[in-house]
VEXDREN-74857 format. One record per residue (C-alpha): residue in one letter; z, y, x. Coordinates in nm, 3 decimals. Layout:
<node res="A" c3="Z" c2="Y" c1="X"/>
...
//
This chain:
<node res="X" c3="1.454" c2="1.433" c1="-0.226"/>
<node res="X" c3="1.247" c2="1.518" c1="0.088"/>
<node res="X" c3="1.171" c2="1.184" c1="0.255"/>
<node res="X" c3="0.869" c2="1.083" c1="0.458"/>
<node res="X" c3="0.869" c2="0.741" c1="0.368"/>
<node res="X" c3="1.024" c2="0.634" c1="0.067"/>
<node res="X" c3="0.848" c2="0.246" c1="0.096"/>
<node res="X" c3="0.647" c2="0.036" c1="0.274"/>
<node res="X" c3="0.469" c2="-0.330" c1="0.222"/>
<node res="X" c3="0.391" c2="-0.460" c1="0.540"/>
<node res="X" c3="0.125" c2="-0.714" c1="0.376"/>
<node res="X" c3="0.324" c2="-1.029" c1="0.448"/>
<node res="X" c3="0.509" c2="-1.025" c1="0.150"/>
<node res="X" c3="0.802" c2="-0.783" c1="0.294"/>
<node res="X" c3="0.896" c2="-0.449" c1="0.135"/>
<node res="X" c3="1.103" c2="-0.205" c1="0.290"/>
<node res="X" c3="1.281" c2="0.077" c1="0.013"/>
<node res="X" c3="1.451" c2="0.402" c1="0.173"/>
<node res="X" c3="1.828" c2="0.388" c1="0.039"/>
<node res="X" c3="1.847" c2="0.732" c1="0.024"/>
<node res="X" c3="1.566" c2="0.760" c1="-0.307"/>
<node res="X" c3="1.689" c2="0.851" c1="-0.598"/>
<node res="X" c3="1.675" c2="0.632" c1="-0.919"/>
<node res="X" c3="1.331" c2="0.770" c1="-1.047"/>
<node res="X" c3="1.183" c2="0.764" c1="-0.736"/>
<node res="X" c3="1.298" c2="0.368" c1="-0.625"/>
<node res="X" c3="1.152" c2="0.279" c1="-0.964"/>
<node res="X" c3="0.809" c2="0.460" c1="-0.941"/>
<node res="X" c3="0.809" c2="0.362" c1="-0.561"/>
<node res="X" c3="0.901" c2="0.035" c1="-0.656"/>
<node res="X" c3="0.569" c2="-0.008" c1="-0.878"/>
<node res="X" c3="0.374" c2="0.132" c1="-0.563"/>
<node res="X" c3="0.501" c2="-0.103" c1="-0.344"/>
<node res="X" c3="0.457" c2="-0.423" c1="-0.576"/>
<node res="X" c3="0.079" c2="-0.313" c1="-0.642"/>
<node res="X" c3="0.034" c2="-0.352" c1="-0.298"/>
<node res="X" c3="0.195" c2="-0.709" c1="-0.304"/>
<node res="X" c3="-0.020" c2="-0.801" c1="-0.616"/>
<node res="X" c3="-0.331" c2="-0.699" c1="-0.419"/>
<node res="X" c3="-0.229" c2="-0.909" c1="-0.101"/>
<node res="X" c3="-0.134" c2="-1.203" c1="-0.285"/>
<node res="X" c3="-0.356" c2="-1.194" c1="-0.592"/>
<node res="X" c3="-0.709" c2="-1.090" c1="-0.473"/>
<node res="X" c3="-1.018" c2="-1.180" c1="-0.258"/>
<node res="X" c3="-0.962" c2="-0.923" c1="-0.017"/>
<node res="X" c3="-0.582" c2="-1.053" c1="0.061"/>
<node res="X" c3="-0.683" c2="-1.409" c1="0.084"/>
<node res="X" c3="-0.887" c2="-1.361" c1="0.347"/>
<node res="X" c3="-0.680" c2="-1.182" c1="0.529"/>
<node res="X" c3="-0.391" c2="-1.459" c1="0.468"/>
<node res="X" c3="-0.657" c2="-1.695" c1="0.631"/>
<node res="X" c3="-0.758" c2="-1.486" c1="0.888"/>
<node res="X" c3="-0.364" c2="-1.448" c1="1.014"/>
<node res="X" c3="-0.324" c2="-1.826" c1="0.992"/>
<node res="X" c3="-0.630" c2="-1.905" c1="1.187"/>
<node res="X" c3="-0.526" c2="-2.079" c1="1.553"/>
<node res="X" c3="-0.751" c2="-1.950" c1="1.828"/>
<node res="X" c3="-0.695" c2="-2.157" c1="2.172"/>
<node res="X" c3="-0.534" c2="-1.935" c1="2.417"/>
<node res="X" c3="-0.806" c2="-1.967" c1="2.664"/>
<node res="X" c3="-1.092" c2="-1.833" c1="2.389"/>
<node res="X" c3="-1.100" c2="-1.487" c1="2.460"/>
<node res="X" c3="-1.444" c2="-1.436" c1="2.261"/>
<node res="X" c3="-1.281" c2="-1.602" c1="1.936"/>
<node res="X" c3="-0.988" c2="-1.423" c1="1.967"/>
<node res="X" c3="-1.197" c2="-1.025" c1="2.017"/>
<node res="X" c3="-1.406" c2="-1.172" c1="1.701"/>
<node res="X" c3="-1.066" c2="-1.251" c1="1.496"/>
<node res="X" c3="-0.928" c2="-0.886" c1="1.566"/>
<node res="X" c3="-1.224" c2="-0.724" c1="1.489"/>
<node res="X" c3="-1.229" c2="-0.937" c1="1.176"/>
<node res="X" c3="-0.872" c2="-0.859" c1="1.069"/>
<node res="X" c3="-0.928" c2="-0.441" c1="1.191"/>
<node res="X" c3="-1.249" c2="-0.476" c1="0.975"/>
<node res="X" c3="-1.015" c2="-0.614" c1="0.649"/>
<node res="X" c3="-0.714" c2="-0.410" c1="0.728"/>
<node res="X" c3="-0.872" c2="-0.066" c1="0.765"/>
<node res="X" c3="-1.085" c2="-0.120" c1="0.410"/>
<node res="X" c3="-0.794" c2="-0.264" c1="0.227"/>
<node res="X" c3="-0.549" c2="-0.019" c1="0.318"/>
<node res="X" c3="-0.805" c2="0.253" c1="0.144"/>
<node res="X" c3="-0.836" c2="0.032" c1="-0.215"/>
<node res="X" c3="-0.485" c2="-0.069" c1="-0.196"/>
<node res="X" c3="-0.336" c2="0.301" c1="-0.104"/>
<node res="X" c3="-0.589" c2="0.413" c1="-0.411"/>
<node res="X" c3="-0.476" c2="0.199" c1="-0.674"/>
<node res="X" c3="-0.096" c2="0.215" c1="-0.602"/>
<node res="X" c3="-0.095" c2="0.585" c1="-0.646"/>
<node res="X" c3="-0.290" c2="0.538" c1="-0.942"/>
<node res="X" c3="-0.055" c2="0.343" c1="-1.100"/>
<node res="X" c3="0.239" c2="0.524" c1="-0.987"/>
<node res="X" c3="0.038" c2="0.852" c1="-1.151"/>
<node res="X" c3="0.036" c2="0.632" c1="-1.505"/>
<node res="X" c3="0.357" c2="0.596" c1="-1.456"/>
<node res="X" c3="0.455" c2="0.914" c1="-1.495"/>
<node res="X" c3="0.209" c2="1.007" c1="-1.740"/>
<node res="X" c3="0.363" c2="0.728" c1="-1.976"/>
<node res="X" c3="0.692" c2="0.868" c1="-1.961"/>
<node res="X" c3="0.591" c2="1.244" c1="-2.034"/>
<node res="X" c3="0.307" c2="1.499" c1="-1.898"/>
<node res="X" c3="0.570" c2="1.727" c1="-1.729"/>
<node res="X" c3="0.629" c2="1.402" c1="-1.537"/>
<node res="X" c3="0.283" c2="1.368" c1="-1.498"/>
<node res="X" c3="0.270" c2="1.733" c1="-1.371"/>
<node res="X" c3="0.556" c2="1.750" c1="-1.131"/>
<node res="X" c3="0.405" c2="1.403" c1="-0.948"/>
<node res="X" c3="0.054" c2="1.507" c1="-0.955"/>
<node res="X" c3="0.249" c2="1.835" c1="-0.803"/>
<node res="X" c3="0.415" c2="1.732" c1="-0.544"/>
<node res="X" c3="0.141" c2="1.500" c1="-0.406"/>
<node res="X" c3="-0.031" c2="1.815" c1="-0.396"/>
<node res="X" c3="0.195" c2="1.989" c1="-0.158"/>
<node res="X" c3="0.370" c2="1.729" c1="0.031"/>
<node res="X" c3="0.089" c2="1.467" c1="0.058"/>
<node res="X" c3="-0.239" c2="1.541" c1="0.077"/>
<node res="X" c3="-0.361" c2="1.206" c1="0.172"/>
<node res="X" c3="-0.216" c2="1.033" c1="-0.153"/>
<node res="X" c3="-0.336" c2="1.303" c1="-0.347"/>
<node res="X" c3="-0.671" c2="1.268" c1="-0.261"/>
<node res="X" c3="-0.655" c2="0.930" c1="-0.396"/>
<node res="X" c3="-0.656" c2="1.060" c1="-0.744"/>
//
């Protein structure tokens, strides 16, 4: 199937699935997705950025508030990189466990339908 998005983790423990996936790809998307939760819940990197979203900044602090978006742009942009990296990586064992044509045809179709993913690899 030729869909854009077939998930997204919105890194506040929320994942969004496209209905219209077939079987193989909800389960290998699936995995993708759920690295991403396991790096947002289970690491360094996401707890700071779970702090950093909880933090209260008065209304009236302007210079706090330009420091915590900075701080959260700084997090966000550099996370998205590791997390992007190792969910395709996964999702690339995944295939390779269950056979190298598998392999092939993923490794494949990153290749000519995402170029950004593929480059992860």
């Amino acid at each position: 199937m030729d869909v854009k998005v077939l998930g997204q983790y919105d890194f506040d423990n929320f994942t969004l699935l496209n209905a219209l996936m077939s079987q193989e790809e909800r389960i290998n998307t699936s995995v993708h997705e759920y690295t991403h939760f396991l790096l947002s819940n289970q690491s360094v990197y996401g707890t700071i950025q779970y702090c950093l979203k909880k933090l209260q900044i008065s209304i009236t602090c302007n210079n706090d508030k330009d420091k915590l978006k900075s701080a959260m742009n700084f997090f966000a942009d550099n996370s998205i990189k590791v997390q992007e990296g190792l969910a395709v990586f996964i999702e690339a064992i995944y295939f390779m466990l269950g056979s190298v044509e598998n392999y092939e045809k993923f490794m494949e179709n990153l290749k000519e339908n995402n170029e950004c993913y593929y480059r992860y690899i």
